[in-house]
Structure formats: structure tokens, C-alpha cells
C-alpha positions in Angstrom: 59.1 -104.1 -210.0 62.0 -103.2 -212.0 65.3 -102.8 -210.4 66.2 -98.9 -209.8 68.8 -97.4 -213.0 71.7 -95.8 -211.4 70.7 -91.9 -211.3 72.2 -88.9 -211.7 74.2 -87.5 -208.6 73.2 -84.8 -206.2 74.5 -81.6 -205.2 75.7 -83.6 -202.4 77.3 -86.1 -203.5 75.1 -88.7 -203.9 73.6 -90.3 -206.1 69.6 -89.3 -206.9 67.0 -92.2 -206.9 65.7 -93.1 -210.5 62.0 -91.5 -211.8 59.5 -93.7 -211.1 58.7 -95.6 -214.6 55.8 -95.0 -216.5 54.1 -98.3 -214.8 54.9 -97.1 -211.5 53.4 -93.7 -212.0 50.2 -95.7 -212.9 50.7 -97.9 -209.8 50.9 -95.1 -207.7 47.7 -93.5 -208.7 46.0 -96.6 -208.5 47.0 -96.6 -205.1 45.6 -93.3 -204.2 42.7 -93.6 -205.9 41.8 -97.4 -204.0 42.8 -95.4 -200.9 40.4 -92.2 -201.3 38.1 -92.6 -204.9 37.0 -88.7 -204.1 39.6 -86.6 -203.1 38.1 -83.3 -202.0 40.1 -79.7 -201.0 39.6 -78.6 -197.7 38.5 -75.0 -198.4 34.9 -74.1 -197.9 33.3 -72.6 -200.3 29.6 -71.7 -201.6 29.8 -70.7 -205.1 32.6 -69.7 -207.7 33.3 -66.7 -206.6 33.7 -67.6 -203.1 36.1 -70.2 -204.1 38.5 -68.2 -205.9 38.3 -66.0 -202.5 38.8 -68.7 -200.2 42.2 -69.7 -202.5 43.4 -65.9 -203.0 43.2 -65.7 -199.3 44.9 -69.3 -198.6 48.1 -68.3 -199.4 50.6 -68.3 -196.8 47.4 -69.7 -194.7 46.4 -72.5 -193.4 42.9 -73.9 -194.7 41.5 -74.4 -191.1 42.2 -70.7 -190.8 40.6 -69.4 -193.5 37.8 -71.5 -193.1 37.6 -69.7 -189.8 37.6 -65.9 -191.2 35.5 -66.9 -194.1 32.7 -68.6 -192.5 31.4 -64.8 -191.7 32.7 -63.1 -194.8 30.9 -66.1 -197.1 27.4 -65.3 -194.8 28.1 -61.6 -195.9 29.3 -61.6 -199.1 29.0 -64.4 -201.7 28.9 -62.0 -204.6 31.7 -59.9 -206.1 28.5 -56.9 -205.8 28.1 -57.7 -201.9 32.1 -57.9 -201.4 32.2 -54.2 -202.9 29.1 -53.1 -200.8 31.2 -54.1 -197.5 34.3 -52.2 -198.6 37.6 -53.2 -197.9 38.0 -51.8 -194.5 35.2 -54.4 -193.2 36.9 -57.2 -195.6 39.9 -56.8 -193.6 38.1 -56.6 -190.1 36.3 -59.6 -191.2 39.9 -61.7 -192.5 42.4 -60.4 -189.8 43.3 -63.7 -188.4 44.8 -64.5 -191.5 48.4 -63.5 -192.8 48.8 -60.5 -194.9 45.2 -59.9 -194.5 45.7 -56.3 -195.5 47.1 -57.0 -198.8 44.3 -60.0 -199.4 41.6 -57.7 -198.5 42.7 -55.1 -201.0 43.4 -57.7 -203.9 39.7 -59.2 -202.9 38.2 -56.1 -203.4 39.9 -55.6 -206.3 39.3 -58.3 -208.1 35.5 -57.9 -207.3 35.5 -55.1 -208.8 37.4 -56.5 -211.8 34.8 -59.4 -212.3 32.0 -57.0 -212.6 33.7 -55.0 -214.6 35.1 -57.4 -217.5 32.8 -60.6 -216.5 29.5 -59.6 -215.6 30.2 -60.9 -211.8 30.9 -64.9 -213.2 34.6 -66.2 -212.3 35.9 -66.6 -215.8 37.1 -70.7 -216.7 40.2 -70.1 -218.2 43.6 -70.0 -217.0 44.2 -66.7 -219.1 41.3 -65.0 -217.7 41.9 -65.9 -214.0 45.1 -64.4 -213.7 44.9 -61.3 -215.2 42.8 -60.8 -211.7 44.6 -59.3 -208.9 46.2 -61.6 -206.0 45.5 -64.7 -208.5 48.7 -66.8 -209.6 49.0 -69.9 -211.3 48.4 -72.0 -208.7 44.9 -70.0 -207.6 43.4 -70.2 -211.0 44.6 -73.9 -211.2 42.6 -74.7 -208.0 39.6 -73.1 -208.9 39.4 -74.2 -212.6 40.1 -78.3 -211.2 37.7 -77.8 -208.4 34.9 -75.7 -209.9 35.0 -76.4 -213.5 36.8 -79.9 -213.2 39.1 -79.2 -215.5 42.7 -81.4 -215.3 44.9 -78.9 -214.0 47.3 -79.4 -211.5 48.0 -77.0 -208.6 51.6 -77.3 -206.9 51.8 -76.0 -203.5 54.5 -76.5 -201.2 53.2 -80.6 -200.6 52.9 -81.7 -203.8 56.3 -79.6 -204.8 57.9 -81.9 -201.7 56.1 -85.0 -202.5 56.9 -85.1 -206.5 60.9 -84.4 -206.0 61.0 -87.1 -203.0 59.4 -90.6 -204.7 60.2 -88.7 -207.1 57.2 -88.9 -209.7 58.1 -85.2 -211.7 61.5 -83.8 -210.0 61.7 -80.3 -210.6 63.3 -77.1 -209.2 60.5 -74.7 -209.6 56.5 -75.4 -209.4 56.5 -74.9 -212.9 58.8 -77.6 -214.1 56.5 -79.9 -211.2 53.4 -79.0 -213.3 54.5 -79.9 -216.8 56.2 -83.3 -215.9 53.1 -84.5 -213.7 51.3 -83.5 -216.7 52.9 -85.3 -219.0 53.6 -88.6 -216.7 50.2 -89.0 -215.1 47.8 -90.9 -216.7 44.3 -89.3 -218.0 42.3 -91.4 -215.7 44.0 -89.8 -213.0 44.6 -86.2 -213.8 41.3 -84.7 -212.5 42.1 -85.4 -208.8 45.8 -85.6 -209.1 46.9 -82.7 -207.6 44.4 -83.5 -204.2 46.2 -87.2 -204.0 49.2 -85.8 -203.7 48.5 -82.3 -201.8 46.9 -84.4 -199.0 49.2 -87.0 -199.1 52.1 -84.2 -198.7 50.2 -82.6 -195.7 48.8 -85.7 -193.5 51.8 -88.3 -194.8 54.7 -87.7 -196.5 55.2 -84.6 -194.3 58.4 -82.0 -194.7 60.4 -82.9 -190.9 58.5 -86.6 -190.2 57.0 -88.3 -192.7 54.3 -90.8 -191.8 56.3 -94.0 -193.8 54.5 -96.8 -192.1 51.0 -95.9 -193.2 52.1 -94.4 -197.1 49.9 -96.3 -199.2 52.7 -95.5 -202.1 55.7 -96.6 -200.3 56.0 -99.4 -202.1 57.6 -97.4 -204.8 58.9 -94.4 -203.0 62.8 -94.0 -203.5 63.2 -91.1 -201.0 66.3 -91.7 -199.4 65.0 -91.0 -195.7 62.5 -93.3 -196.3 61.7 -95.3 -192.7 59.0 -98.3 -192.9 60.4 -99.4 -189.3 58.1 -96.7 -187.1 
């Protein structure tokens, strides 16, 4: 392994760990992919359409959560033509565990309406198309076009923000700057289930307060500086 470069220094003071290398990046995936081959998201879904819904209403959200709301909604309404037929009153009943469910029920029945109406009912594959839909960001029309269309995007939650600054594999200040250096660092071979490597490994390992460093199957070449291999 090559020896770390001095880096540049923090805001406080000290000085930040090198970039992993373009090796190391490949090592890393490696890793992750000997580890878990599939990585799969933890939403539940039945279709398209009930994808993107499951993701429009994960935000802020835990998956376990909306699993739980969804499990009825899904039974109900797995069209964008049966989500309209319940009305958004019901929608909300149905999703009121979740946070901001009144907002996420009127963006669900909104963009329903707006898949019938420009799409013929189909969730649309592109980027573009996604989100011009209401309550769908970047991230949303990321996660369904990598999961439903398997397409090599790359979704940055909150996880993989924490995860790609720490080792650090893509440091960046905004989810933006996350995406387009993970893009350009991770190799092909590994760019269809990037984003799940390192979203799980951000919730279950390398966690915000106490990450999990004794059972990282990547520490080998993680620089974070509050790194602990000692338990």
C-alpha cells in the first residue's frame, strides 16, 4: 500500500487524510463486492411505480417505516390510476406514521396524476423525466433508475455523503460534488451497485456517532481520523 501524501489542512487545523488512490478505490470495491456480490435496497416495492412511491415517501424516513405504511397502500394502490381513485385524503390516512406525510401524500397524488397525464401511467427512465415529477429530487430518480432500470447512477443520501468524505473515496461538501467524483473514481465493474455498498455500509458500519471499525471490511484503507480497530 502506498504511504499516505501529506493532505491539505482542515478547517480545524489539521491536516486532512490523502484520497484513496485509484488502486485503492478498486480495492475497496473489491472488498464490498467479496463481502455482499448482490447488494439490494431495503424498500419494498411491487412494480415501478410503487418504487418511485416508496422513495418519494423515504425521505426524512426510515425504510422499516415506510415499509410499514406501504405494505397497505401497495395492496391498494399499485397504479398511478388506483392511487388517484383513493384520493389523497385516504393516501394520507394510509401514510400517517411517516414524517411529513401530508406533504408526501399530496406530492404522491400529484405525481400520479402527472404520470398519466404525460406517460401513459409508466415511470419514465430518465433522469430528466423523473424530476420534473413532483416530490422527486435527484437522489429519488437516481434510486429508481439504478434499481429499476439498472442503470449506474449513484444516489447520495446522508450514509454514503458520511462514508465518501471519511475514508475519503470522493470528498465533497454537497451530494452533488459526492456524485460526480464517485463517478469518476469508481471503476465500471462496480458502478451498478455502488451506491448500495456504500449506503449500507454507512447505515450498519461506518455509522455517524460509533462506527462499527472492528468488523469494516474496508478498513484496511480507511484514513478516517477517528478510526478505532481496538473495540
Amino acid at each position: 500500500m502506498a504511504k499516505p501524501a501529506s493532505g491539505q489542512k482542515s478547517a480545524r487545523g489539521r491536516k486532512a487524510p490523502r484520497t484513496l488512490g485509484k488502486d485503492e478505490v478498486a480495492a475497496v470495491f473489491a472488498a464490498f463486492a467479496a463481502a455482499n456480490p448482490e447488494p439490494k435496497g431495503e424498500l419494498d416495492y411491487v412494480n415501478a411505480y410503487t418504487l418511485l412511491v416508496a422513495v418519494v415517501l423515504s425521505a426524512q424516513a426510515t425504510d422499516v417505516g415506510v415499509n410499514r405504511a406501504t405494505k397497505e397502500l401497495f395492496r391498494l394502490a399499485d397504479t398511478p390510476e388506483k392511487m388517484l381513485a383513493l384520493g389523497e385524503e385516504r393516501v394520507r390516512d394510509l401514510i400517517k406514521t411517516i414524517g411529513l406525510y401530508r406533504n408526501k401524500a399530496k406530492n404522491v397524488i400529484a405525481l400520479s396524476q402527472k404520470l398519466i397525464d404525460d406517460f401513459g401511467g409508466a415511470v419514465p427512465d430518465t433522469r430528466e423525466a423523473l424530476v420534473g415529477l413532483p416530490g422527486v429530487g435527484r437522489k429519488t430518480a437516481n434510486v429508481v433508475l439504478n434499481i429499476f432500470f439498472k442503470q449506474p447512477t449513484i444516489a447520495v443520501d446522508t450514509h454514503l455523503f458520511r462514508v465518501s468524505n471519511r475514508m475519503p473515496l470522493a470528498p465533497g461538501k454537497t451530494p452533488e460534488a459526492v456524485e460526480a467524483g464517485l463517478e469518476r473514481i469508481v471503476p465500471e465493474a462496480y458502478r451498478l451497485h455502488c451506491h448500495h455498498w456504500l449506503i449500507l455500509h454507512g447505515r450498519y458500519i461506518c455509522k455517524a456517532l460509533k462506527p462499527k471499525c472492528p468488523r469494516c471490511p474496508v478498513a484496511a484503507w480507511c484514513r478516517f481520523d477517528g478510526k478505532r480497530l481496538d473495540g
